[in-house]
C-alpha positions in Angstrom: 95.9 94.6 86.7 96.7 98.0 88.3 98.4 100.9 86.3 101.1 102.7 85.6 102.6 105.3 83.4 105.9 106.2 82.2 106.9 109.7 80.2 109.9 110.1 79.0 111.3 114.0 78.9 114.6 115.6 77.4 115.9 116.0 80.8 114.3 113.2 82.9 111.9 110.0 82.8 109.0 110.1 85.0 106.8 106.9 86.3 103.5 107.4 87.7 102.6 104.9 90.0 99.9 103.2 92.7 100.4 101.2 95.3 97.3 98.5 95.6 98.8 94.7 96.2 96.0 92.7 96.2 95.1 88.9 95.8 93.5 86.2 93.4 90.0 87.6 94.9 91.1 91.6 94.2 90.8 91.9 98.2 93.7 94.6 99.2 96.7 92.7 101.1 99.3 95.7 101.0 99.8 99.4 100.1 103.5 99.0 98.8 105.8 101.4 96.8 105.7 99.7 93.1 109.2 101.3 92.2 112.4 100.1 92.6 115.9 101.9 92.1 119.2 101.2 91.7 122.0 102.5 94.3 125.1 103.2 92.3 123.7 104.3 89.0 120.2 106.4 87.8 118.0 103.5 87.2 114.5 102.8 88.5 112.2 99.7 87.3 108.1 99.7 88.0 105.8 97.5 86.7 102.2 95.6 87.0 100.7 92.0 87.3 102.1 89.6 89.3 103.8 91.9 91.9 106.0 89.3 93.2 106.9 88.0 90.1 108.0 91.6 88.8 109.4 92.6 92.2 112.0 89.3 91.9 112.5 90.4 87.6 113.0 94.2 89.0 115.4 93.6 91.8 117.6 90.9 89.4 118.0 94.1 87.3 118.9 96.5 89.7 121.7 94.2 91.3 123.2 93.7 87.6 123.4 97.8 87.1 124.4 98.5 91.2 127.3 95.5 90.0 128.1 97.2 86.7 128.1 100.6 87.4 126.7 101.8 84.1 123.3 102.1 82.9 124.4 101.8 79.4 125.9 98.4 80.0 123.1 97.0 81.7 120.5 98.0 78.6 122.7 97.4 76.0 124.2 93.7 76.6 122.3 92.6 80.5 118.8 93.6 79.6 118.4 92.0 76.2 119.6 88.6 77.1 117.7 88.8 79.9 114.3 88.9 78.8 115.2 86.1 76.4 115.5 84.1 80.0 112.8 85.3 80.9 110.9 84.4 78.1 112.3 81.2 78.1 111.7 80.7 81.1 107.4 80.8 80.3 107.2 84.2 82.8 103.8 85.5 82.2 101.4 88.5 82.3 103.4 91.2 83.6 104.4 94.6 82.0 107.2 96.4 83.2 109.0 99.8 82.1 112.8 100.3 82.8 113.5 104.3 83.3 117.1 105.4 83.1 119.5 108.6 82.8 122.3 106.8 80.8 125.7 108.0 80.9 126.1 108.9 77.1 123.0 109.5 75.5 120.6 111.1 78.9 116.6 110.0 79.7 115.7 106.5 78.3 112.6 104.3 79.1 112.1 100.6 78.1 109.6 98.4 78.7 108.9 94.5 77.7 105.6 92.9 78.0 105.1 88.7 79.4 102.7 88.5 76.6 100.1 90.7 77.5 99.1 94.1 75.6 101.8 93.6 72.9 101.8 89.8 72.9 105.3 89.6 71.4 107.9 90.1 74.7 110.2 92.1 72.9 112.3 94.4 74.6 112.2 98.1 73.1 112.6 101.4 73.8 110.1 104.0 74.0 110.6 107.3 73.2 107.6 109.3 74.5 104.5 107.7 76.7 104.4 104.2 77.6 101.1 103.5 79.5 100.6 100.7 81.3 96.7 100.5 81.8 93.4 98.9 80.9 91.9 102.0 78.8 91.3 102.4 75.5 93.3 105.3 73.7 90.0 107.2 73.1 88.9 107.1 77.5 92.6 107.9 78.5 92.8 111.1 75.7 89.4 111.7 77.3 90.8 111.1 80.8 94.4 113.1 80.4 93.9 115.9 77.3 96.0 117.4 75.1 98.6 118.4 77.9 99.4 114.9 78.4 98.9 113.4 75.1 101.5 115.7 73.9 103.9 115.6 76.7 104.1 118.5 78.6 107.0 118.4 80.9 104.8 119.9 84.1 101.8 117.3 83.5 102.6 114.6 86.0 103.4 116.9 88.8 100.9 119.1 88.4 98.1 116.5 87.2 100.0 113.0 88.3 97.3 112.3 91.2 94.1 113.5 89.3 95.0 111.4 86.4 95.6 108.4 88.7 92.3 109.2 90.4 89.9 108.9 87.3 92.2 105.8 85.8 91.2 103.7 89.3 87.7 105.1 89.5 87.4 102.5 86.3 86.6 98.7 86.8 88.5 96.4 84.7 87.0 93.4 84.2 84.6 93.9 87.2 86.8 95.0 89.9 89.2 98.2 90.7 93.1 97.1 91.0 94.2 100.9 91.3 94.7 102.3 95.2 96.6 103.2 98.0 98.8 105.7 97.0 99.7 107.5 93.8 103.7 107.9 93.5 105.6 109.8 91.2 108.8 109.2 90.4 111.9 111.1 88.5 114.8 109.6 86.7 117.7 112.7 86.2 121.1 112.5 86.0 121.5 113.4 89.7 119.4 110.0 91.0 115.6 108.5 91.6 114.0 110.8 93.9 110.3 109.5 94.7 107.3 111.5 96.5 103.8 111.0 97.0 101.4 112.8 95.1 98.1 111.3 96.9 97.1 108.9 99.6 93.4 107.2 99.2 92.7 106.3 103.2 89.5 104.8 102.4 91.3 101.9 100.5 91.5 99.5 103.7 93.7 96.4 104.0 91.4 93.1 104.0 88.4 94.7 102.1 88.3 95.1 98.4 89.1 98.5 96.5 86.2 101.1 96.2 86.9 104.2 94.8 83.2 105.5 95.7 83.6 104.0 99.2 80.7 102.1 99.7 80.6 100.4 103.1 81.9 96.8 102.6 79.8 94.1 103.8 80.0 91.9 107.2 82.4 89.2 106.2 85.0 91.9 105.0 84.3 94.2 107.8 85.4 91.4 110.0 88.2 89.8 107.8 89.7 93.5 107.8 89.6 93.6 111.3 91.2 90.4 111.6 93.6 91.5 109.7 94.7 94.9 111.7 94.9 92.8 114.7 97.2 89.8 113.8 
């Protein structure tokens, strides 16, 4: 899977994102923005695993709140019900964190998890940090510090892009999922406003991610090239 954070503040709710879609054999199909906002109301929805799968759970969302017109109505009677569907429903291994600037009570971030790191698909609220990646608490304090750990407001867009440089310099399970581009996105009362902290050129369609940027071998050199000229 590929990463993402999401901090909740006292006057916003950031979400720290790549952009890396990639397929069954981790080769790099896509650099794609992994966040998706609402029009009408300030809501925005990332999250990891199967991107399409997420993409189709993220845009379902967003039409409810853009048709509702209130963020609080959407979390508080849409969202619940709806991950009971989607539960029911067998949806699998995907994580996905719900940032919002409510009408009555400001910054709130939820998340539910397919399954996966929590393993029981409930849909909570979080009211601090909600990281999304494969890293054990000790390598991401050792990663982040105490500036992140305990929330500084300024961390993510001062640091956003570093930290989302050492998280995809680590293989998971063999292979980096982390590339692209590293987004950062801000949930206020005024909107979703998203810029790009960081681009990562190296990462080439067709080939696999490699954060050192090893030369890839023939057959990908020529499936990459393949792919820039269909």
């Amino acid at each position: 899977m590929s990463a993402f954070i999401a901090v909740k503040h006292p006057n916003r709710v950031q979400l720290l994102t790549d952009g890396a879609r990639y397929n069954q054999d981790h080769v790099l199909t896509g650099i794609v923005c992994k966040v998706w906002s609402a029009a009408s109301v300030p809501l925005a929805i990332t999250g990891r695993g199967n991107l399409q799968v997420v993409e189709h759970i993220a845009r379902e969302i967003i039409a409810e709140a853009d048709a509702e017109g209130s963020v609080d109505r959407v979390t508080e009677s849409f969202l619940p019900e709806y991950v009971e569907d989607i539960r029911a429903a067998g949806v699998k291994d995907c994580d996905l964190a719900i940032a919002v600037h409510s009408e009555t009570t400001g910054p709130g971030l939820y998340f539910f998890d397919t399954g996966g790191k929590l393993g029981n698909f409930k849909f909570q609220r979080q009211d601090s940090v909600w990281c999304a990646v494969e890293l054990t608490g000790k390598e991401l304090y050792d990663l982040a510090g105490a500036r992140f750990l305990t929330n500084d407001p300024a961390y993510l867009d001062e640091k956003g892009a570093d930290l989302m440089e050492l998280i995809r310099s680590k293989p998971t399970q063999g292979y980096y999922s982390v590339g692209g581009h590293c987004q950062l996105t801000t949930v206020t009362a005024e909107g979703v406003e998203t810029v790009t902290l960081r681009r990562w050129p190296q990462d080439a369609v067709g080939s696999k991610i490699d954060p050192a940027g090893r030369p890839t071998n023939r057959h990908e050199r020529r499936a990459a090239a393949a792919r820039r000229a269909a």
